[in-house]
MMTF fields as JSON, N, C-alpha, C and O atoms, coordinates in Angstrom:
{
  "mmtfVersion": "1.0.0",
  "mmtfProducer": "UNKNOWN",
  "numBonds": 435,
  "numAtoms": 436,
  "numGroups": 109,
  "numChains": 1,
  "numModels": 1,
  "chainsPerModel": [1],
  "groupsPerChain": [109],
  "chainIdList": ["A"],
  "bondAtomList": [4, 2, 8, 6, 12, 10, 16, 14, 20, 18, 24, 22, 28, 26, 32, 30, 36, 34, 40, 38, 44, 42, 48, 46, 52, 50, 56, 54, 60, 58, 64, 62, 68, 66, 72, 70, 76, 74, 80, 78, 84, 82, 88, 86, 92, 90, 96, 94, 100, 98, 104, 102, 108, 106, 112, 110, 116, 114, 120, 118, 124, 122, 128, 126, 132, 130, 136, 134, 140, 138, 144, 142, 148, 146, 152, 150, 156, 154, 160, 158, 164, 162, 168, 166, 172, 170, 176, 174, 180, 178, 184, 182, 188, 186, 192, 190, 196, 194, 200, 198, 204, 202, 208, 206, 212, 210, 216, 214, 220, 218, 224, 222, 228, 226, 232, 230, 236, 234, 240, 238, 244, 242, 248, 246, 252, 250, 256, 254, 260, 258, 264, 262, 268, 266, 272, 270, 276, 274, 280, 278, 284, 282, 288, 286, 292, 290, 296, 294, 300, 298, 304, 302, 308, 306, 312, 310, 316, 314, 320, 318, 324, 322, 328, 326, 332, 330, 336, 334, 340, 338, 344, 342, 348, 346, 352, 350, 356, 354, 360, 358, 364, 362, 368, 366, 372, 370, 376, 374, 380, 378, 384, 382, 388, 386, 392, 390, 396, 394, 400, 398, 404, 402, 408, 406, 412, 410, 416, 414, 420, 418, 424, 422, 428, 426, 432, 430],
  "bondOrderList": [1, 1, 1, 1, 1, 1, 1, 1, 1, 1, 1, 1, 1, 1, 1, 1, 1, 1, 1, 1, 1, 1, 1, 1, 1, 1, 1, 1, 1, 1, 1, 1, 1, 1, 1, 1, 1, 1, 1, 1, 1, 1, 1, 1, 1, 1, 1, 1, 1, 1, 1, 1, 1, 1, 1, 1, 1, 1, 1, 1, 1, 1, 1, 1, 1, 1, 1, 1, 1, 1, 1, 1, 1, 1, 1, 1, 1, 1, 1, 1, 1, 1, 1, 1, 1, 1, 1, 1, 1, 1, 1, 1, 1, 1, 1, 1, 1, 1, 1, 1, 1, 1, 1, 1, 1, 1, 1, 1],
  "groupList": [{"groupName": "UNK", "atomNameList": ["N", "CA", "C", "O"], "elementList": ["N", "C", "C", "O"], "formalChargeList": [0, 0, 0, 0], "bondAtomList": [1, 0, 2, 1, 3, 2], "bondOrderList": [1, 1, 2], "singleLetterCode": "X", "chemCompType": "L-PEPTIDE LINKING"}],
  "groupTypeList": [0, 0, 0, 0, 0, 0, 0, 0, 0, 0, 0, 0, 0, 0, 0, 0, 0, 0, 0, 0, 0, 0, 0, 0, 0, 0, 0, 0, 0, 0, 0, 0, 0, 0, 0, 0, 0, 0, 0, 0, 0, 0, 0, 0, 0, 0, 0, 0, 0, 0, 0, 0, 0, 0, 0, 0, 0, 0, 0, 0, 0, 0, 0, 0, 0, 0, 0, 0, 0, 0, 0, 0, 0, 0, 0, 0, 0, 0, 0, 0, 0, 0, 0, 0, 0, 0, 0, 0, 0, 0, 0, 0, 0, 0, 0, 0, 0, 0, 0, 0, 0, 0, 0, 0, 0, 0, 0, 0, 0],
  "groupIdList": [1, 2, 3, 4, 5, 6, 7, 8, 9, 10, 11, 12, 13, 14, 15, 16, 17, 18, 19, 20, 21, 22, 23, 24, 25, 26, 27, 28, 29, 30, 31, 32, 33, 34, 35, 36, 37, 38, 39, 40, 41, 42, 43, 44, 45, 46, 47, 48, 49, 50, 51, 52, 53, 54, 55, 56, 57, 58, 59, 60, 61, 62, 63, 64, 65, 66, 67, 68, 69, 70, 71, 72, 73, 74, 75, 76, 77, 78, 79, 80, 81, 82, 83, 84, 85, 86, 87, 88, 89, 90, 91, 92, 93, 94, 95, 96, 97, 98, 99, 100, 101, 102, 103, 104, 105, 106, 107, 108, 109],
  "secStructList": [7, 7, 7, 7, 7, 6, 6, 6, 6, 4, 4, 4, 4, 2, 2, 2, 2, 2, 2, 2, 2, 2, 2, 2, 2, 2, 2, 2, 2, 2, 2, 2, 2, 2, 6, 6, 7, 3, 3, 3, 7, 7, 5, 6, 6, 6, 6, 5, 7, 3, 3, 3, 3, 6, 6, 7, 7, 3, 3, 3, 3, 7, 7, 7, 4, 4, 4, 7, 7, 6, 6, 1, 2, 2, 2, 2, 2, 2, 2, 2, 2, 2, 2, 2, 6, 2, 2, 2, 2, 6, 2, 2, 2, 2, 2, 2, 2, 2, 2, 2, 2, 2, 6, 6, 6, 1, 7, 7, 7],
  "xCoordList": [51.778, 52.003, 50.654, 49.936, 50.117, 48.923, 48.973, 49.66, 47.805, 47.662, 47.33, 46.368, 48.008, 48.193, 47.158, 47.191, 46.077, 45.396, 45.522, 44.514, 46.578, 46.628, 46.386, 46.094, 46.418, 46.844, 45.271, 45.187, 44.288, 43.033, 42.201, 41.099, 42.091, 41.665, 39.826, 38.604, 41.302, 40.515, 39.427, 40.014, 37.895, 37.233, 37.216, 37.004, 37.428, 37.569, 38.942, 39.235, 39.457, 40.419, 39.319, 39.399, 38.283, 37.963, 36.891, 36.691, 36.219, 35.571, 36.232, 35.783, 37.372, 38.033, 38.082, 37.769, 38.769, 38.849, 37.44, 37.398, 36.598, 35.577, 34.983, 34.181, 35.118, 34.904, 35.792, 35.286, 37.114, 38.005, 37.976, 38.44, 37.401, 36.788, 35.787, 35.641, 35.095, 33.339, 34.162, 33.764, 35.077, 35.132, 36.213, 36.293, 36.906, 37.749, 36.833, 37.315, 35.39, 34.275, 33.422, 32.952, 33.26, 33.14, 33.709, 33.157, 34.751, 35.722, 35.887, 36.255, 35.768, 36.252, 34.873, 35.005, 33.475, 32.282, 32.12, 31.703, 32.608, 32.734, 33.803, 33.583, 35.115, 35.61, 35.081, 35.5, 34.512, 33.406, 32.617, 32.209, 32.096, 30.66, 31.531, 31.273, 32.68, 33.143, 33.523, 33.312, 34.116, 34.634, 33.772, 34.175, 32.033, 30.906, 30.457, 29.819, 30.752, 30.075, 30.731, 31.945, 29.905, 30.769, 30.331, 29.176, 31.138, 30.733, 31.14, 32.254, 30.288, 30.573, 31.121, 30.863, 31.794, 32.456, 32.076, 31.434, 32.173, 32.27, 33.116, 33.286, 33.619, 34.22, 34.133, 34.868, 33.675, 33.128, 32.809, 33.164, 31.451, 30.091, 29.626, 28.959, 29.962, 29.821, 30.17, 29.744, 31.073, 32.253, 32.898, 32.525, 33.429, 34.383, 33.408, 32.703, 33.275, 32.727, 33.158, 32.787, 33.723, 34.472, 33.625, 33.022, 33.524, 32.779, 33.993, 34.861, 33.82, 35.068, 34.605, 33.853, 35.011, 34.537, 35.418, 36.577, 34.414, 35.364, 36.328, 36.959, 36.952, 38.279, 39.195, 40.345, 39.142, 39.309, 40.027, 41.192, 39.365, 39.289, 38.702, 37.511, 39.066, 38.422, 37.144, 37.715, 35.99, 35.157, 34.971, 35.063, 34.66, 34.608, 34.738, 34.675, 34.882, 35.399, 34.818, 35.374, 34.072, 32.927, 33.253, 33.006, 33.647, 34.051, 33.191, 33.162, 32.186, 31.368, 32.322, 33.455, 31.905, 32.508, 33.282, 34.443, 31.92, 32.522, 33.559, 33.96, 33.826, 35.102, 36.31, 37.168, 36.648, 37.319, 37.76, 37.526, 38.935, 39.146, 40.642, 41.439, 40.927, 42.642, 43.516, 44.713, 42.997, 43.96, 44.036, 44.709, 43.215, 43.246, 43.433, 42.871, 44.326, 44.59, 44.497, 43.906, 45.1, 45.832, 44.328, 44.532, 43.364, 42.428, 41.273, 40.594, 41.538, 40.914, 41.81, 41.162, 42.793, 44.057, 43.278, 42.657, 43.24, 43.175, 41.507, 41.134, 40.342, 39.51, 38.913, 37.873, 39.949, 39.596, 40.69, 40.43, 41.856, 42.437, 41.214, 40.802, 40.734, 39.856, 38.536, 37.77, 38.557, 37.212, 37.504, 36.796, 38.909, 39.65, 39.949, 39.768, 40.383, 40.714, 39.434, 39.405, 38.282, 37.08, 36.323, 35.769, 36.35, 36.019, 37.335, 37.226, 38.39, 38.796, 38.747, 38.777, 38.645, 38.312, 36.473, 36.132, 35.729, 34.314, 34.474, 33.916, 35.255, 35.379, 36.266, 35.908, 37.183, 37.442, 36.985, 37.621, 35.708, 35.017, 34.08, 33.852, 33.606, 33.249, 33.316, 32.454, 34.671, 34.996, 35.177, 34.884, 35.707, 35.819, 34.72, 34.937, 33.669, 32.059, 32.064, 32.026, 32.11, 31.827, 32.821, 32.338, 34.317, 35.124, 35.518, 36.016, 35.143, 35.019, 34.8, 35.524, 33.495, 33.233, 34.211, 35.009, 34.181, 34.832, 36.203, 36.494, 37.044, 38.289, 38.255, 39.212, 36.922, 37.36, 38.013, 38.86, 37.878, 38.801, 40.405, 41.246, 40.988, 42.418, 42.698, 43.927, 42.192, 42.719, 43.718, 44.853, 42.925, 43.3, 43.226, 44.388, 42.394, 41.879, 41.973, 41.687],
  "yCoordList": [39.476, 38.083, 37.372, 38.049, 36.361, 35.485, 34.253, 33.232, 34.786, 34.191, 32.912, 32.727, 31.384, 30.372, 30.034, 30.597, 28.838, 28.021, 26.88, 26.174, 26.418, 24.969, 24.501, 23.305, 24.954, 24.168, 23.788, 23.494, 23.738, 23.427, 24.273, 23.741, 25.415, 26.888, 26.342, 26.206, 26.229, 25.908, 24.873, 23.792, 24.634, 24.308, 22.612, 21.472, 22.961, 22.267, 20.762, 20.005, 20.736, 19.815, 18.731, 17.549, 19.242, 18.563, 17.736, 16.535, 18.529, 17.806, 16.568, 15.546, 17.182, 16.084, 14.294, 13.158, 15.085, 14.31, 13.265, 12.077, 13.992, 13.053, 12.43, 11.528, 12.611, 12.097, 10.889, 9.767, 11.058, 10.034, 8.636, 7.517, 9.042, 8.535, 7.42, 6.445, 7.965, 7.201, 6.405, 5.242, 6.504, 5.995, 4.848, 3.798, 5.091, 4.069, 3.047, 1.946, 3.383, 2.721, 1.913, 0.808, 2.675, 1.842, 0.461, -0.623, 0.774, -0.128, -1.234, -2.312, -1.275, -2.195, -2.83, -3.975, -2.579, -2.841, -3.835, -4.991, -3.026, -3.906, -5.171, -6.207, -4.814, -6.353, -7.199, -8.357, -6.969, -8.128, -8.605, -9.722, -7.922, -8.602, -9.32, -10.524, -8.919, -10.074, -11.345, -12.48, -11.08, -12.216, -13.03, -14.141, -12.781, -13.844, -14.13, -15.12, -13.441, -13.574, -14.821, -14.808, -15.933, -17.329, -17.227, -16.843, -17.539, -17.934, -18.679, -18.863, -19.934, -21.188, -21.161, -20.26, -22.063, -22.539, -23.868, -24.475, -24.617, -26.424, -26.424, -25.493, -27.32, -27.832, -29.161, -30.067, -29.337, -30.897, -31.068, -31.943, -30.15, -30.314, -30.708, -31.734, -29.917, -30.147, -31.316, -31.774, -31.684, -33.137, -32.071, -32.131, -31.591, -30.726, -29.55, -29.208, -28.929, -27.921, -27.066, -27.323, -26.287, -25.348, -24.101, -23.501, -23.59, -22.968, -21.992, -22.414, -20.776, -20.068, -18.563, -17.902, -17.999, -16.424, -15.537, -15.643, -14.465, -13.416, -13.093, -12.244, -13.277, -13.053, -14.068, -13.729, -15.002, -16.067, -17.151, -17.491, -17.578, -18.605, -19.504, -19.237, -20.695, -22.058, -22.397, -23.166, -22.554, -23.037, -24.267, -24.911, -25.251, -26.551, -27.011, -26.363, -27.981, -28.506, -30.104, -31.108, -30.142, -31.352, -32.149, -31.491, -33.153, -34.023, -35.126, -35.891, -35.491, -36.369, -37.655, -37.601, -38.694, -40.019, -40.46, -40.8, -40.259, -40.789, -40.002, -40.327, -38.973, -38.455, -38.754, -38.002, -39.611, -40.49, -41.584, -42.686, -41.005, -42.454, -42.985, -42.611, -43.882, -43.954, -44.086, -43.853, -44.479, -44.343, -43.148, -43.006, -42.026, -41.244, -39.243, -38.149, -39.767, -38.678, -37.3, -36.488, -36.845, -36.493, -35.361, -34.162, -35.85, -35.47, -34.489, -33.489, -35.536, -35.193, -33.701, -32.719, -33.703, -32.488, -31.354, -30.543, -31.184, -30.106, -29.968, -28.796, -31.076, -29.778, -29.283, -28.628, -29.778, -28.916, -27.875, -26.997, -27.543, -26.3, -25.536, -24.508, -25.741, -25.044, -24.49, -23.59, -25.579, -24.952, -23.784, -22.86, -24.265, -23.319, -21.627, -20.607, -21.737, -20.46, -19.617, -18.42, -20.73, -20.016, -19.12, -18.061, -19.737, -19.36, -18.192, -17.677, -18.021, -16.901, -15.824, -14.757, -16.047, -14.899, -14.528, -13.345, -15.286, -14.973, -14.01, -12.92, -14.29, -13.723, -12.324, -11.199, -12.468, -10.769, -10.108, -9.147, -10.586, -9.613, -8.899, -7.703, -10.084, -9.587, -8.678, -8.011, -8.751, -7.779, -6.452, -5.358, -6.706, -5.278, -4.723, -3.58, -5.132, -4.479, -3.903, -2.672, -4.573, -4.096, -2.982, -1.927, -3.009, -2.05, -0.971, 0.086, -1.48, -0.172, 1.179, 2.15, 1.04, 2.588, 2.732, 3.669, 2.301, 2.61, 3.482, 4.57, 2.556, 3.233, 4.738, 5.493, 4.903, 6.197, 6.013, 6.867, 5.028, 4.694, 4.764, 4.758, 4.826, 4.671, 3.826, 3.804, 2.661, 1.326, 0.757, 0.316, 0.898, 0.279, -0.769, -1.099, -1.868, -3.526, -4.192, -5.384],
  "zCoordList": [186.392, 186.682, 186.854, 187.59, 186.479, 186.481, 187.317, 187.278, 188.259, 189.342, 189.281, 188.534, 190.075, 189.859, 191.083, 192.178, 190.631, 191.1, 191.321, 191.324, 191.534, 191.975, 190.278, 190.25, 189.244, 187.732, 187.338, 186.146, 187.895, 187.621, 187.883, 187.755, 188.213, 188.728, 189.885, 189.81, 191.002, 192.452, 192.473, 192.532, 192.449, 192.671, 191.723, 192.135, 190.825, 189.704, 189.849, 188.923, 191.081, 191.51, 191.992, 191.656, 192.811, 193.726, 192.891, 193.07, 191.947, 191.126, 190.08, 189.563, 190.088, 189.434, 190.156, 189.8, 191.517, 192.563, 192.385, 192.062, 192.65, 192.842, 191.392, 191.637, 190.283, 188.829, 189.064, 189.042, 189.291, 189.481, 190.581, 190.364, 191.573, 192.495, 192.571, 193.308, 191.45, 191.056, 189.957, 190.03, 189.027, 187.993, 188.413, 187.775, 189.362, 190.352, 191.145, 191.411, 191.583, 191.716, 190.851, 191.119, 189.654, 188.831, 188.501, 188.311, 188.496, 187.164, 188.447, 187.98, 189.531, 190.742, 190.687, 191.12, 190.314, 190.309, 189.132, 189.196, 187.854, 186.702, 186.563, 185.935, 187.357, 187.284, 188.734, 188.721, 189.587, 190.459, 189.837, 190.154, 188.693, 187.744, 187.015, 187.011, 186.263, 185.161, 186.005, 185.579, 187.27, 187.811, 188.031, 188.374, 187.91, 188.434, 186.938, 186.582, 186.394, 185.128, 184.341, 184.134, 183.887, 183.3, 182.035, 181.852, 180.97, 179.413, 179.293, 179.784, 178.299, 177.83, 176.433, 175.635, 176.207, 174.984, 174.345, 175.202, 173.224, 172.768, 171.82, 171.033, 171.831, 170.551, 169.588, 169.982, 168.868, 168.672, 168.154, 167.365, 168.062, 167.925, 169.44, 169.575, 170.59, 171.88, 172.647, 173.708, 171.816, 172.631, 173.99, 175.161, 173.7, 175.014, 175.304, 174.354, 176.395, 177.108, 178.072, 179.217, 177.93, 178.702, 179.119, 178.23, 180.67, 181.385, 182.141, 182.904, 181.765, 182.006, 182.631, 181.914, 183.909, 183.967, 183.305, 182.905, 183.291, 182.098, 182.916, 182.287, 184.162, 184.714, 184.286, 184.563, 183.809, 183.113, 183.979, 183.773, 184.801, 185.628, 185.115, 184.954, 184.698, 184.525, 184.987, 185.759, 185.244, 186.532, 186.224, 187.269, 184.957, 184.493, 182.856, 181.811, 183.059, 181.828, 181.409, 181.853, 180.838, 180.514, 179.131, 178.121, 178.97, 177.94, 177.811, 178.774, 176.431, 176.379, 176.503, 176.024, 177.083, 177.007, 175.353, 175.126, 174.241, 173.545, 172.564, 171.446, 173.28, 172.966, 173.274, 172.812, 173.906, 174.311, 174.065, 174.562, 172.647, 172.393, 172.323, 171.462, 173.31, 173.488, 172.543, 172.712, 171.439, 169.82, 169.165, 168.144, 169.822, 169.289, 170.716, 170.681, 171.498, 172.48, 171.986, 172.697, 170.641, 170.642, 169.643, 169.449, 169.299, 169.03, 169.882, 169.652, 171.112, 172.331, 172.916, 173.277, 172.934, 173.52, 172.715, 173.402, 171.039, 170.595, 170.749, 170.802, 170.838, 172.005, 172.661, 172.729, 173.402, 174.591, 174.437, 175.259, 173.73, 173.826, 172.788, 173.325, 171.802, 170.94, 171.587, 171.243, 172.919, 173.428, 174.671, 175.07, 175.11, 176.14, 175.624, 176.289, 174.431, 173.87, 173.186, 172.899, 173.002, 172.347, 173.518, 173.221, 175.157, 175.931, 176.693, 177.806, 175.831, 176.336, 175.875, 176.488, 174.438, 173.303, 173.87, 173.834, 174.215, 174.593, 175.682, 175.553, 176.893, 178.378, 177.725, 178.072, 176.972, 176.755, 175.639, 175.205, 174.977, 174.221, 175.338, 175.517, 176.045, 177.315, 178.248, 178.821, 178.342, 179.102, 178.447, 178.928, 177.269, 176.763, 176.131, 175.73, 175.92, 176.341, 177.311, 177.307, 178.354, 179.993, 179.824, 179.416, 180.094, 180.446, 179.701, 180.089, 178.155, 177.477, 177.569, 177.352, 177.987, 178.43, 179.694, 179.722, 180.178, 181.673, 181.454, 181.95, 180.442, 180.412, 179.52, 179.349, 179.047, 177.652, 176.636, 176.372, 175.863, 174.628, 175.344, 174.445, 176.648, 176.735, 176.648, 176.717, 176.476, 176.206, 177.2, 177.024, 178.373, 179.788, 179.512, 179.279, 179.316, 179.748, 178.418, 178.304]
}
């Protein structure tokens, strides 16, 4: 009969333990940095300006005056969504730089 070690043969748990540990440290380290970390966006030709952290929180949103034109709203709407979504696609290339390694190709984030 072959003697059972706890499935990881003894010593080798604890090391796990602690690999798992640091890498649970990590990854809590790496999303505090994305959350400070801001990338900008424009759309225009820098009429709209969107300032966004890679957690993807808004932080500001800057519209030149003469982008602003009341006959034309509807111009103004699409961009700032163009500059909103450019700065979200920026914040998760971002992130998945950063967290890449972190996860091991499991494709956590």
């Amino acid at each position: 009969m072959a003697k059972f070690n706890g499935g990881f043969g003894g010593g080798n748990m604890q090391q796990l333990m602690r690999q798992a540990q640091k890498m649970q440290q990590d990854i809590l380290k790496a999303q505090e940095e994305l959350a400070e970390t801001e990338v900008v966006a424009t759309a225009g030709g820098g009429m709209v300006e969107v300032t966004m952290t890679c957690d993807k929180k808004l932080v500001s949103l800057k519209i030149k005056p003469e982008a602003v034109d009341p006959d034309d709203v509807e111009m103004l709407e699409d961009l700032i969504i163009a500059a909103v979504n450019e700065a979200i696609t920026t914040a998760e290339k971002t992130s998945e730089e950063k967290m890449g390694p972190l996860s091991g190709g499991m494709g956590l984030f």
